[in-house]
N, C-alpha and C positions, 0 to 999 in steps of 0.2 A: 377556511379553517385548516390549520394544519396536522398535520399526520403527526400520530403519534413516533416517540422517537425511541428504539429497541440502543440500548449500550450492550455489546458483547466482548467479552474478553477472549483473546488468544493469547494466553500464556506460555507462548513455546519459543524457543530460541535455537531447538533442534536444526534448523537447518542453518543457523546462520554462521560467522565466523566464531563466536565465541560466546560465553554464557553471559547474560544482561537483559536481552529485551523481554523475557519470561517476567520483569520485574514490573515493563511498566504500564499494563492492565490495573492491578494493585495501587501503584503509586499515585497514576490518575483519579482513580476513585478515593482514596485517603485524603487526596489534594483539594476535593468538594469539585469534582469535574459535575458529578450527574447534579448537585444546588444548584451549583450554576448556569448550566444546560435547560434546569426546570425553571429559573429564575425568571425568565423573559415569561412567563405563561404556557409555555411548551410542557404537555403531557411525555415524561419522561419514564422511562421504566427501565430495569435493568436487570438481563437475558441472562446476566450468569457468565460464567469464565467455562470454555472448553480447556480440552487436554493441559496441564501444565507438565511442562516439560524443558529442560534444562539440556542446556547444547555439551557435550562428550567427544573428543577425538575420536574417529573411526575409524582405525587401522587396515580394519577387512575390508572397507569399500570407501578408502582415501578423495576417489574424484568426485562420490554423490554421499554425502556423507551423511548418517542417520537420517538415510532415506525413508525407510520402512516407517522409523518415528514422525517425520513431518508429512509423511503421505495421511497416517491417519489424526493428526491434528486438523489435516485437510479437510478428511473427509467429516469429522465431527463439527468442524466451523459452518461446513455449508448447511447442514443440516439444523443449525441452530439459528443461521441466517434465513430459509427456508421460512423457517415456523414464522418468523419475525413480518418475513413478507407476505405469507399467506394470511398472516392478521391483521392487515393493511398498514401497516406502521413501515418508516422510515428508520434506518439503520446505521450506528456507527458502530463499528468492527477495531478494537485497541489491539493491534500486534504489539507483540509477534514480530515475524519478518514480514518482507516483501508477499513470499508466497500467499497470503492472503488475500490477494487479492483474486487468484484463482478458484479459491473458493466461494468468492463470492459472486463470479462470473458463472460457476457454475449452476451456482442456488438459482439466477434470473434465469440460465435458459432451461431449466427444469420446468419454469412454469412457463417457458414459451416467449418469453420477453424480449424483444429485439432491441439488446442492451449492446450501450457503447462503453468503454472504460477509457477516461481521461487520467493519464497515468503520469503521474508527479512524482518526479523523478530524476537525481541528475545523468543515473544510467537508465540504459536500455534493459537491462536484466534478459540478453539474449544468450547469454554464455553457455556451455554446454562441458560436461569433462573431457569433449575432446580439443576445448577452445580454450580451458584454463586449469589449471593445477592444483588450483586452492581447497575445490571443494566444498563450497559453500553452495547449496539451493540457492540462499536467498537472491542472488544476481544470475539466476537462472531459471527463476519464473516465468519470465514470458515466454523464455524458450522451450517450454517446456510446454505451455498452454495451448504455443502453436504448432505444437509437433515437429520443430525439428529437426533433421538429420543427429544424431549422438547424443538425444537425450535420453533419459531412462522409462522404459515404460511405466516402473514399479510406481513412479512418483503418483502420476495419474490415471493409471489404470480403472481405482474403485469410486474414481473423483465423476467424472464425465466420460463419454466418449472423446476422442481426438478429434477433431483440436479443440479444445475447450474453447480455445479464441480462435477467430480468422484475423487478418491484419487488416480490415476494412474498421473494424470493432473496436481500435485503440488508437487513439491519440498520446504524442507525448508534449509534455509539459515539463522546460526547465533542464533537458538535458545540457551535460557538457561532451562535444563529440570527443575531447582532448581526454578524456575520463572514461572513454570505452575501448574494449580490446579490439585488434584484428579482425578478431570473428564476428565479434558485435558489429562492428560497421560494414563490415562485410554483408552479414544477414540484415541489417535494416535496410540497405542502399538495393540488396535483390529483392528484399520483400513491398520497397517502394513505400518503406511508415513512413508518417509526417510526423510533424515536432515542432516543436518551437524551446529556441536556447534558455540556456541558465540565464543567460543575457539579458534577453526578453521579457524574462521572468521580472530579472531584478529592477528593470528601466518601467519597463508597463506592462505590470501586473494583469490588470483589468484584460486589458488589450489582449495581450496573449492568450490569457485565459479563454476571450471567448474568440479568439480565432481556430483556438485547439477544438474546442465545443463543437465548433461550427462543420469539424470535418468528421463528425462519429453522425451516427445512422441514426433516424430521426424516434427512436422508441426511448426506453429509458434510460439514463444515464447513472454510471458504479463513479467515484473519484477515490483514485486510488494515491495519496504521499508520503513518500519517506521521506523521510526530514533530513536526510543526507543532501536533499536539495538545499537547505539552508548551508549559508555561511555558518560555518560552524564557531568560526569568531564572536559574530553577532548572538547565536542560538545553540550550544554545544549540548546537542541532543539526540545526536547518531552514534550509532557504531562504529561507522569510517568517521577518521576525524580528519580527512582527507582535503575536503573545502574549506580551509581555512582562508579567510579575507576572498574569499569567488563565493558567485552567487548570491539568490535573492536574503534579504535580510527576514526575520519573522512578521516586519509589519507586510513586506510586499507580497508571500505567500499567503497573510491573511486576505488580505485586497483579493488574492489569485482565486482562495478559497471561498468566500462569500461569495463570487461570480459563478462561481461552478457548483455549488452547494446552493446557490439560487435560483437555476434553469429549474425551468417547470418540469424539465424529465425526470428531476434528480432523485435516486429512491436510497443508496448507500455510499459512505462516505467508509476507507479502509486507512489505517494509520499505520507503517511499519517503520521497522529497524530505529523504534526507543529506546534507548538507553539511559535510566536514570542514572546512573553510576556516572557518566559524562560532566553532570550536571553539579555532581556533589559539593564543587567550588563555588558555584554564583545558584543556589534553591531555587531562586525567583525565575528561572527557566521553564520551570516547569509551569509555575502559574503564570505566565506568559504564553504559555504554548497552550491553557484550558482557555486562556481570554481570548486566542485564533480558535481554537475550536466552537467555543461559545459565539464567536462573531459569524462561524461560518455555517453554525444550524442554527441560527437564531432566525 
């Protein structure tokens, strides 16, 4: 029998490059994501939207910017993801950004859970504001979970202890190594992560999928995608609109996702950097992108 399924909204876009993804918790639900999700016979429920919150230039703190804002969207996500897991139910989390996923690593080892995160992804989200300019969290998440050199404490201070992750704990899936900084490769290549390319991704889905699986630690597994992994040609439904004609297409991430949304570890599924506003030219994106999600908690 399967585990019931928790829908939670993170509607913040605080940490990311610009205002959008705060949109598409909402828009999925408008769109008949949770019919559809219940439609296979799956007990569906729906947890409610934490913090909404809308991304602002930060002038006073330019390299980690509305920090203080997406630390506490953090720290309310986990805590909604928590209740979801202590009621035995299985969980999809709609960002938001990236950083969500940290929150939901957090909530597993609260309860003790020797959780891996398969992280789908075309970066590494290792950056730090001594490594890039921009200022955005969202591609600073995992540097942030693994404590770092020059990340901010403020972000995860009220979240978990450091390091919310170790690098034994994640797997990557779908990276493009051509698409990360200096610093990022720099930090992956000392920290010794595995991965598996956008490449991979896009030729053998399945494959990759469970070879990424195959090197996280034998307790529960989080699957974390930003849909920046997608060609954005085929599926324009990130913030970067960066992958244009590279990377896997929606049906091969589906394939990637029903693999890893299918191990018997699997307890949370995390979705960032959506933007419906992407989409506004071809609608049917987005109910393409509920028919992956439906394929891959089904």
């Amino acid at each position: 029998m399967a585990r019931d399924l928790v829908v939670i909204g993170a509607p913040t876009s605080a940490a990311s490059y610009a205002a959008g993804q705060e949109q598409a918790p909402a828009v999925l639900r408008a769109a008949g994501l949770l019919d559809r999700l219940a439609a296979g016979g799956r007990v569906v429920r729906d947890g409610g939207d934490g913090l909404v919150q809308v991304w602002t230039p930060d002038r006073r703190n330019p390299l980690a910017q509305n920090v203080a804002s997406a630390a506490l969207a953090l720290v309310a996500l986990k805590s909604q993801v928590g209740v979801a897991l202590d009621d035995g139910a299985d969980v999809l989390v709609l960002g938001g950004n990236c950083t969500v996923a940290l929150a939901v690593m957090a909530a597993l080892s609260d309860r003790r859970l020797d959780a891996g995160l398969l992280y789908v992804d075309r970066h590494f989200d290792l950056n730090t504001p001594a490594t890039t300019t921009d200022g955005a969290l969202d591609w600073m998440g995992i540097a942030h979970g693994l404590g770092l050199d020059g990340t901010v404490a403020e972000f995860t201070a009220d979240l978990a202890p450091l390091p919310v992750l170790r690098p034994s704990q994640i797997s990557y899936l779908g990276v493009d190594p051509a698409a990360a900084t200096a610093g990022e490769r720099s930090a992956a290549a000392a920290l010794g992560l595995a991965w598996e390319s956008s490449a991979d991704l896009a030729t053998e889905p399945a494959e990759a999928a469970r070879r990424a699986l195959d090197r996280l630690p034998g307790g529960v597994v989080a699957v974390h995608v930003d849909v920046d992994v997608l060609d954005f040609t085929d599926a324009p439904l990130a913030e970067s609109t960066g992958g244009r004609n590279s990377g896997p297409s929606l049906a091969a991430l589906t394939e990637a996702l029903a693999v890893a949304c299918g191990d018997p570890r699997f307890r949370v599924l995390s979705v960032g950097e959506l933007n419906p506003d992407r989409s506004a030219g071809v609608p049917e994106t987005i109910d393409r992108f509920i028919g992956a999600l439906e394929t891959a908690m089904g």
